[in-house]
C-alpha positions as CSV (number, residue, x, y, z in Angstrom):
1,X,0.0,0.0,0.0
2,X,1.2,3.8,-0.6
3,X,-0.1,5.0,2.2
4,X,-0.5,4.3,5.6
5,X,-2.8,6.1,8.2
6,X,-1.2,7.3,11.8
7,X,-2.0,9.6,15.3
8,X,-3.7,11.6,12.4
9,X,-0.7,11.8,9.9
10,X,-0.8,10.8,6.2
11,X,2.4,8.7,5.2
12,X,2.8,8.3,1.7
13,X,5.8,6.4,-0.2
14,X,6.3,8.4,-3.4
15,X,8.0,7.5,-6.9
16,X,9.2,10.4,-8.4
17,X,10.3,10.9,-12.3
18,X,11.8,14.3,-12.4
19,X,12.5,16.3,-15.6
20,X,9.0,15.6,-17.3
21,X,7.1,17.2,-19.2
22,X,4.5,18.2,-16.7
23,X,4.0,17.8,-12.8
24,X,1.6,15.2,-12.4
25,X,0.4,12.0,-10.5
26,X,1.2,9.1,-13.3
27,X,-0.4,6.2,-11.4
28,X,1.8,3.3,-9.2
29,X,4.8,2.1,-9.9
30,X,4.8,-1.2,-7.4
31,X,4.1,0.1,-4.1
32,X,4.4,3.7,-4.5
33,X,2.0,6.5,-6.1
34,X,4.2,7.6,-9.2
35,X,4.8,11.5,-9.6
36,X,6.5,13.0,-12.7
37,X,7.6,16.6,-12.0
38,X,8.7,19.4,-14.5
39,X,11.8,20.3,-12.4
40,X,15.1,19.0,-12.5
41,X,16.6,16.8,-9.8
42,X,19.7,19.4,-9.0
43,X,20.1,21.9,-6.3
44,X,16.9,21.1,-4.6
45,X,14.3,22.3,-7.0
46,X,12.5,18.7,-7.9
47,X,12.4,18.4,-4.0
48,X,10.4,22.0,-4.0
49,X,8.5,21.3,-6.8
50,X,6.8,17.9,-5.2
51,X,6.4,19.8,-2.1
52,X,4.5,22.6,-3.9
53,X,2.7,20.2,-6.0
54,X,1.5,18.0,-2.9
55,X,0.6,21.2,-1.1
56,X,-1.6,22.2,-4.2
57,X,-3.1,18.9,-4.4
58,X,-4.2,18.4,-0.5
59,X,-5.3,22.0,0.0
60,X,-2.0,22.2,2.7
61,X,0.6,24.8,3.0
62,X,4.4,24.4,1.8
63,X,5.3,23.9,5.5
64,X,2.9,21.3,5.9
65,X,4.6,18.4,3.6
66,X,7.7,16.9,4.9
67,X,9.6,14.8,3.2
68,X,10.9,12.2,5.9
69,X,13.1,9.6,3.4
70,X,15.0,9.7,0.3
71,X,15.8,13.6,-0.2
72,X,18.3,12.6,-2.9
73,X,16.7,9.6,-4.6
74,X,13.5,8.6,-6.7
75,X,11.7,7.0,-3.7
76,X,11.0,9.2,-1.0
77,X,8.5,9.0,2.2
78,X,6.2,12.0,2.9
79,X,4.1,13.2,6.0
80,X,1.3,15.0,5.6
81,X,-1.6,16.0,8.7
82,X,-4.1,14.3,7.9
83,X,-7.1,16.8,7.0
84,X,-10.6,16.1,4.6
85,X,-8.4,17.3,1.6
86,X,-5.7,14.9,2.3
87,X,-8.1,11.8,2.8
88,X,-9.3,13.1,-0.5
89,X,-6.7,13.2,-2.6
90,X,-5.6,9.5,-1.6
91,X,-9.4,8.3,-2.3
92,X,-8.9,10.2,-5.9
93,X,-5.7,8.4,-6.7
């Protein structure tokens, strides 16, 4: 499962394919929800670019998506309060 449910946090295990043509969810990729994101994976800007795209998606502020595993590689682990938009946007997927 991508997700997992917690003392009302949202984990979710992410794939991300950075330097795409657009920032989108692309469906799984095993166990993880597949993200492609328009930004390139140097100096931190694919990082800012999931965590403004998450935000977006799940009606949350920057501050509030924190990416707990895998800052420098394609799988990374993400906590998220879990809120009515958040529950949302992993029944949507």
């Amino acid at each position: 499962m991508w997700y997992q449910i917690r003392n009302n946090e949202a984990f979710l295990t992410l794939h991300i394919s950075p330097n795409a043509s657009k920032t989108q969810v692309a469906g799984m990729h095993g166990d993880a929800l597949k993200i492609t994101l328009k930004a390139l994976p140097q100096d931190g800007a694919a990082n800012a670019e999931l965590i403004r795209f998450i935000a977006e998606q799940c009606d949350l502020r920057k501050q509030q998506v924190e990416i707990i595993q895998g800052l420098t590689s394609r799988r990374k682990k993400i906590k998220l309060p879990l809120t009515n938009s958040v529950e949302m946007f992993i029944k949507n997927v």
